[in-house]
Structures are given as structure tokens and as C-alpha cells.
N, C-alpha and C positions, 0 to 999 in steps of 0.2 A: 412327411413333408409338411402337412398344414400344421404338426407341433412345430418346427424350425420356425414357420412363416408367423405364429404367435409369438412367438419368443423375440424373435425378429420386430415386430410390431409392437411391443412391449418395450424393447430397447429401445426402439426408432420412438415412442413417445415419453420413454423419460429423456432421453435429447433435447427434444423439444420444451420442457418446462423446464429444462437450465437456462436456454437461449431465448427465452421468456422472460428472463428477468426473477425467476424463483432463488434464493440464496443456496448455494453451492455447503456442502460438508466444510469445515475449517479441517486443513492439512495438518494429519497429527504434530508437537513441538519437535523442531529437529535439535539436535544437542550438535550445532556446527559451529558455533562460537563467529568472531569476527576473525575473518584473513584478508588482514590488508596486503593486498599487491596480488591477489589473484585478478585476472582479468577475464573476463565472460566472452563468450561468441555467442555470434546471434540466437544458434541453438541453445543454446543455456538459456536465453530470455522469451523462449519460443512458451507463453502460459498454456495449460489445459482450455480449454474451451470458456469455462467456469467462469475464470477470472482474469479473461483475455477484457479488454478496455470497451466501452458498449453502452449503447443508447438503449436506457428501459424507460419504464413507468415506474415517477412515484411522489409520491402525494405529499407534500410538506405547507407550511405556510410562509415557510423561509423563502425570501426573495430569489431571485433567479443569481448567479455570481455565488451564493455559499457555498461553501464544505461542509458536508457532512459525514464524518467517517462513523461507522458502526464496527468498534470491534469484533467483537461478536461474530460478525459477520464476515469479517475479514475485506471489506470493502469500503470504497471511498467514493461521496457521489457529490458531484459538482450538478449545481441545481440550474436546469435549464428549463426556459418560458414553454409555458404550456402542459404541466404537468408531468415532465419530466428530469430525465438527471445523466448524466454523461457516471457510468459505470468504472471501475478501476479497481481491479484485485490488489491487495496489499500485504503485506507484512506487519504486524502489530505486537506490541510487549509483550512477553513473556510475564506469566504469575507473579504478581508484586512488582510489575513494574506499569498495569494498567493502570491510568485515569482518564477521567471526563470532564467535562467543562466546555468553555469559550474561550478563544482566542482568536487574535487577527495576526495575520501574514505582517510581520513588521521589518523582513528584509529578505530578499531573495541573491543567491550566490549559483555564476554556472561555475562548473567545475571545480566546489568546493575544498579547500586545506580542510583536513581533519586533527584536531584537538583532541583526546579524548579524556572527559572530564574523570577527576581523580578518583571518584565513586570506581569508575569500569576500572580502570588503571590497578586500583585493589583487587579487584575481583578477576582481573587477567596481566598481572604484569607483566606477560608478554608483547602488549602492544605497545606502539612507538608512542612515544608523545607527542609529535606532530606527522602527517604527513601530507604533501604538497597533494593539491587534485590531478586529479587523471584516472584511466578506466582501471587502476585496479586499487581506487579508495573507495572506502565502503560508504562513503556517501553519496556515491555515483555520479551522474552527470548534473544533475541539480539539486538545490537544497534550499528550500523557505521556510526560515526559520518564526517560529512561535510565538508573539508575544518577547517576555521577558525569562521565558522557561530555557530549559536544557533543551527543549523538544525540536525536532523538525521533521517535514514532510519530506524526502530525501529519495534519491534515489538507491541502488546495488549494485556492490560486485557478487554478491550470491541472490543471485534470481529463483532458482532452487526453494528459497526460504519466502516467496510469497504466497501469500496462505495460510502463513503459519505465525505461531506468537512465538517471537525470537530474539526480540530487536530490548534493549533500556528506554523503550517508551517510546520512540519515534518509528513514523510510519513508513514505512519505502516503498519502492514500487518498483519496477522492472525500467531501465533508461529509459529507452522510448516512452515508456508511459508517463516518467516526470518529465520529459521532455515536453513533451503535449499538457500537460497537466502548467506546469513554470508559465507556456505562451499565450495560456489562456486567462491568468487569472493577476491581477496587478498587486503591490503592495495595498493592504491595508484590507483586503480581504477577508471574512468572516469566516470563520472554522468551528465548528460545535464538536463534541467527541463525546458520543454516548456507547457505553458498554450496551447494551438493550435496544433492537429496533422502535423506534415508536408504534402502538396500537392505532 
């Protein structure tokens, strides 16, 4: 019995230093490709604990209003006053398809049309070349686009896949979470995109 209750206590404190704001395992690559017109249920967007959306610590000099996603880490933190940051599991590129840099929010779309540029189009001629928004376009319920890049912060119809590096470069998130992420943040917002936590 007092082996179970150590073992027991031993679980019960690595929990604890997830929900602390410690960085989560990155979910191994899934090979699920893009399906458009699948539709999600709530449970499908239900994240592990991990990379469930969450007020931590953390230490930047970056103004309060920026993004900062850490692929790496598979998260995304919107920087709030007082040494903190509003938390958000993500979905990020697949090998060869990561980069980092700066950019700012230069337009935000709710229920985005999907294009998909003729790069992916080669690489899965399966997919449509357009398709109208709604829950089962893979850009989910929002999408603020990057700059003058291909990229966007976007939502999913495979929720499944955050955590993991899956995506041609753009980040997604689980609906609810761009939902909440889109009403908080205005055009012309700062985005930084570092492969590597900062020291």
C-alpha cells in the first residue's frame, strides 16, 4: 500500500509541474495530411491538460499585446502585464516547412475561404482549390493572416493534430482557442516566431 501511495504521489507531482506552466513533450508528427470537409465535435477539441489554453509565468521584455509562438515548444503566448502570458497549445510546420522572424497581424477573416496555394496543391492534388468557410475547412473558425507571407495563425478541423508539427508553416489552434485568441488581439499586432525558447 505505501509503494501504490508513492507512485501515486509521484504522478500526482509530475501533474503539477505541467499545470505550472513547465513545457509539455511535443506530440510525435502525425502523417494525417489535410481533409477538408471533415467536421470536429466538441470532443475532438477537448486538448490534454498540457496544451489546454492557460495563464502561466513568463518573463519577456516584449510589451504586453505580443505573440510569441515557440515552435519548439509547440505553443503560443500572448503577453500579458505583469509578467505573464495567456498560454495556447498549437499546431506548427512540419520539417522544412519551419521559420522564425517578425511579423504583424495585417488582416483577420472569421470563417475563412480556403485557397490553397499551388506549392501544397503539387504536393496533394487532392485538395480543392477553393473552399468556402465553415466547420469543416481547415482553417477553422478564424484566421489572421501574417504580414505579406503565405502564413496564418488559423484555426482546425483536425484538433487531433495540436501538438504536433503538421501544418505548411502556419499555426492553428483548436476553434475555441482562435476564437479567444482573434477577440483579443487587433490588427497590426506583433508576432515574433522563434524555433528555440529564449534563455
Amino acid at each position: 500500500m505505501l509503494r501504490l501511495t508513492l507512485h501515486f504521489s509521484a504522478l500526482l507531482a509530475a501533474l503539477v509541474l505541467f499545470a505550472d506552466g513547465v513545457s509539455a513533450q511535443p506530440r510525435p508528427p502525425r502523417d494525417v495530411g489535410d481533409q477538408p470537409g471533415l467536421v470536429p465535435n466538441e470532443v475532438d477539441e477537448e486538448l490534454p491538460p498540457e496544451l489546454k489554453r492557460q495563464m502561466v509565468l513568463y518573463r519577456t521584455n516584449e510589451a504586453p499585446g505580443t505573440i510569441i509562438v515557440h515552435t519548439s515548444e509547440r505553443f503560443l503566448y500572448l503577453i500579458q502585464p505583469g509578467g505573464r502570458a495567456l498560454r495556447y497549445g498549437i499546431g506548427v510546420g512540419r520539417d522544412g516547412f519551419q521559420w522564425q522572424g517578425m511579423q504583424k497581424i495585417t488582416r483577420k477573416m472569421e470563417w475563412p475561404d480556403w485557397t490553397p496555394p499551388p506549392e501544397m496543391i503539387e504536393r496533394q492534388p487532392y485538395l480543392p482549390r477553393w473552399m468556402a468557410g465553415g466547420a469543416g475547412n481547415p482553417l477553422g473558425a478564424r484566421a489572421m493572416y501574417l504580414g505579406a507571407t503565405v502564413y496564418r495563425i488559423h484555426g482546425t478541423n483536425l484538433p487531433q493534430t495540436i501538438g504536433s508539427a503538421v501544418s505548411s508553416g502556419c499555426f492553428r489552434l483548436v476553434n475555441p482557442d482562435v476564437v479567444d485568441l482573434y477577440d483579443r488581439i487587433p490588427v497590426g499586432t506583433k508576432v515574433i516566431v522563434r524555433q528555440q525558447p529564449e534563455l
